[in-house]
C-alpha positions in Angstrom: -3.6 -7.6 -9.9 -7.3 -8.4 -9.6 -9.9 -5.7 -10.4 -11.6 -6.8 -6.4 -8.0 -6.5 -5.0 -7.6 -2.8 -7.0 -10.6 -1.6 -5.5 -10.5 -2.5 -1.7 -7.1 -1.2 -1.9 -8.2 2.5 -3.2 -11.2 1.8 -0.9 -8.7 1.6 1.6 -6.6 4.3 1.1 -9.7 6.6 0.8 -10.9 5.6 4.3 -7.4 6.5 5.6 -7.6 9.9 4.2 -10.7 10.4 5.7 -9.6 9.5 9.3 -6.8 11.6 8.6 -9.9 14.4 7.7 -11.2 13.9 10.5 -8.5 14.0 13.0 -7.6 17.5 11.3 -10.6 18.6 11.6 -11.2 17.7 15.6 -7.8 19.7 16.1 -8.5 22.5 14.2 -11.5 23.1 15.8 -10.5 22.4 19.6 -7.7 25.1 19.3 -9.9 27.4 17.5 -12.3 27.1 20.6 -9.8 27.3 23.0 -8.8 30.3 21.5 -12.4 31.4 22.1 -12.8 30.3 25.9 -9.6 31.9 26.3 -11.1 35.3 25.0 -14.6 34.6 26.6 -16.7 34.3 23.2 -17.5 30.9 24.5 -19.1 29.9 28.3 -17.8 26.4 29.4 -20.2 26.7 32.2 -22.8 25.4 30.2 -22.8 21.8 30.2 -23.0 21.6 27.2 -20.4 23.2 25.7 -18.1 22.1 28.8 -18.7 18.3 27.5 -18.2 19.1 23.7 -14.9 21.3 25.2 -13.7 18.3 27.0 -14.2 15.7 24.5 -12.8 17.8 21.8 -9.7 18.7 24.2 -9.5 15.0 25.5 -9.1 13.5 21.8 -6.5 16.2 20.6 -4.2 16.4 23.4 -3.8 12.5 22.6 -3.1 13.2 19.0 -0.7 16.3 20.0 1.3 14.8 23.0 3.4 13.3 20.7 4.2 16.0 19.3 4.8 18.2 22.6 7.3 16.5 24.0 9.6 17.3 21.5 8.4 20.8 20.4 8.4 23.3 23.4 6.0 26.4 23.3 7.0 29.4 21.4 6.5 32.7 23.8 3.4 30.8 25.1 2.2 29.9 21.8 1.3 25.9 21.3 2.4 24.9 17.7 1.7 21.3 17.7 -1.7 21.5 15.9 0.3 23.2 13.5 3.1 20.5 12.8 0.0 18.2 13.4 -1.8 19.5 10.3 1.6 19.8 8.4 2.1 16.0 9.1 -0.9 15.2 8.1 -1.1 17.1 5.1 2.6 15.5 4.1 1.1 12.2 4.9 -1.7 12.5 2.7 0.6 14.0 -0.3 3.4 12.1 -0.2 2.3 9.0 0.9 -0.9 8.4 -0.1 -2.1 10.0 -3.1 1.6 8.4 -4.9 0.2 4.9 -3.1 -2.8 5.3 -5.2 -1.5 6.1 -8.3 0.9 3.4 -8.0 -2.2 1.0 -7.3 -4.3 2.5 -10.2 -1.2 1.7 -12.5 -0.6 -1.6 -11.4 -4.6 -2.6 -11.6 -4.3 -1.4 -15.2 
């Protein structure tokens, strides 16, 4: 396997692990401020806030839908950002990081 081919492939990999990041990140944080507009800490009725809320909201209930329609609240507690980050984390350990060993091996 060519040393170019090796490379955009890791390359690759790496960028998917960062989406995956990223994604984590965006769902962590909207139910950690839900939590908090729930409890008052945060005011959605600055604009602000409300569009950073919204967006934030927007994006993870796309990612958690999925997710949702399978697994039903417990006692009024959402779970799916938790099975979200669980998923993701399985992703990124059994998928990827064995993908890119098995690349680095076959680049030699």
């Amino acid at each position: 396997m060519s040393p170019f081919l090796v490379t955009f492939l890791l390359n690759l990999l790496a960028l998917f692990g960062s989406i995956l990041n990223i994604l984590k990140l965006i769902v962590l944080v909207a139910a950690v401020l839900s939590w908090l507009v729930t409890f008052d800490v945060v005011n959605v009725r600055n604009r602000t806030v409300y569009q950073i809320m919204a967006m934030l909201q927007n994006i993870s209930d796309r990612l958690l839908f999925p997710i949702r329609r399978f697994v039903p609240s417990i006692a009024g507690l959402d779970v799916s950002p938790l099975i979200f980050l669980f998923l993701c984390w399985m992703v990124q350990r059994l998928l990827l990081e064995p993908l890119a060993i098995q690349i680095q091996t076959l680049g030699g």
